[in-house]
C-alpha positions, 0 to 999 in steps of 0.5 A, a space after each residue: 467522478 463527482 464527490 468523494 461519497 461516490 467512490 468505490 473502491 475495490 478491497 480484494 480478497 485472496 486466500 490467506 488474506 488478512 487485512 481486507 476488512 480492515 481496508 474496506 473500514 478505512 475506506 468508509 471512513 475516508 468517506 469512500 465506499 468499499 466494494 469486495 472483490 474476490 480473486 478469482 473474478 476478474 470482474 472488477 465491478 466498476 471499482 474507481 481504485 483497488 486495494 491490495 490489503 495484506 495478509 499471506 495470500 496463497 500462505 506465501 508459498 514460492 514467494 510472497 505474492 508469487 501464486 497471487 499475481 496470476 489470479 484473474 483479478 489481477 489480470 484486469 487490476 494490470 490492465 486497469 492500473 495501466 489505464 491510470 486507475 490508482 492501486 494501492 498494494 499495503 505489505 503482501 499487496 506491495 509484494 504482490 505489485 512487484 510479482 506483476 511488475 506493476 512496481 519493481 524490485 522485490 521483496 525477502 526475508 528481513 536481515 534479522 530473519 524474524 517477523 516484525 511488528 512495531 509502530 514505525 516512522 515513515 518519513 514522505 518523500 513523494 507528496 503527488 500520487 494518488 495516494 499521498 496527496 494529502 501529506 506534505 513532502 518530508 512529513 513524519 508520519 507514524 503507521 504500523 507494521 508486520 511483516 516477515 517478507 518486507 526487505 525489499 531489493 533491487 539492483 543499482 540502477 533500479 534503485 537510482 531510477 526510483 531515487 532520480 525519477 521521485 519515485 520513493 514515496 516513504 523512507 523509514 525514518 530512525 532504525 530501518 526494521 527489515 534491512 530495505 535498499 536505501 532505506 525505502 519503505 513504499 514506491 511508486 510507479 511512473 505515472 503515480 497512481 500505483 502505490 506500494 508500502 509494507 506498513 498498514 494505514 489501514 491500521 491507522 485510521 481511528 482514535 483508540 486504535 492505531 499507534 501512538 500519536 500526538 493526543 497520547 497512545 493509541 490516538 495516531 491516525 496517519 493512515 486515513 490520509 492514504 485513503 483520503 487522497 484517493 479520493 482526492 484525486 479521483 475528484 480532480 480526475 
């Protein structure tokens, strides 16, 4: 890579997906340029990095994500993130991540059993991936979320593996929204450029637009972090 206006990165789109234009909105505004992949093609397009966005994509039958992990995208977004190209998976994408066993654990129903959708405090506890760069370690940061599905599980030892190995990247810091193991609100994979949380950044990436932040209401903009560490890092790459 060259410069951060050089990048392209992959939004993909699923059936039943929601958020993708928000993703790609988020990208051109980080400085990045957007490429629309459709998941039936697995021809990734030369894409530098891959958003997974959110959304209900196959309307959540079977579970969350299950019906999407077996899209020919997916196949060669597997194979790239296998390679090191940085994914990142935002709710139904981090459902999607754990279904391919790019990320582990899964993810349920809420505790309460109830949709949720609130301006939620995240506090980062993994500064180093290709998606967080551009915070600091135990930075409190204000993103959206909505899910239905965001409790996400995983036996013990799974959960002292991602405790041990640094591998939480977000905590939800206050009231924990959806009843998640250890309070774990994204993680990531052992080489760091594969990303899962159920929050949106994409929601949070333009004054007048996003949550509450420290100019007043609607001024939050947290999220275009996200994507301006990706292209950080794809910099440095």
């Amino acid at each position: 890579m060259g410069t951060l206006n050089s990048a392209r990165i992959g939004v993909v789109t699923f059936p039943g997906t929601l958020d993708d234009r928000d993703a790609a909105r988020a990208i051109r505004l980080a400085g990045g340029e957007p490429v629309a992949l459709w998941h039936a093609d697995a021809d990734l397009q030369g894409v530098d990095a891959v958003v997974l966005p959110g959304g209900f994509s196959y309307g959540d039958y079977l579970r969350a994500g299950a019906i999407s992990r077996f899209a020919p995208a997916m196949a060669s977004i597997v194979d790239a993130a296998n390679g090191g190209m940085p994914v990142l998976g935002i709710c139904n994408g981090f459902q999607v991540l754990t279904e391919a066993h790019l990320l582990p654990g899964s993810m349920i129903k809420n505790d309460h059993l109830h949709f949720v959708c609130r301006e939620q405090t995240l506090k980062v506890t993994n500064a180093n991936t290709a998606w967080t760069n551009e915070f600091a370690t135990g930075q409190r940061i204000t993103i959206p979320l909505k899910n239905q599905d965001g409790q996400f599980v995983a036996d013990d030892a799974t959960l002292d593996r991602l405790e041990g190995e640094g591998r939480v990247v977000f905590r939800y810091d206050g009231r924990n929204p959806n009843g998640s193991r250890r309070d774990i609100a994204g993680i990531t994979n052992e080489r760091g450029n594969v990303v899962g949380l159920m929050p949106h950044p994409e929601h949070a990436v333009e004054p007048g637009f996003g949550p509450a932040g420290a100019d007043g209401p609607r001024s939050g903009t947290d999220g275009l972090q996200f994507f301006r560490s990706v292209l950080a890092s794809l910099v440095r790459a």
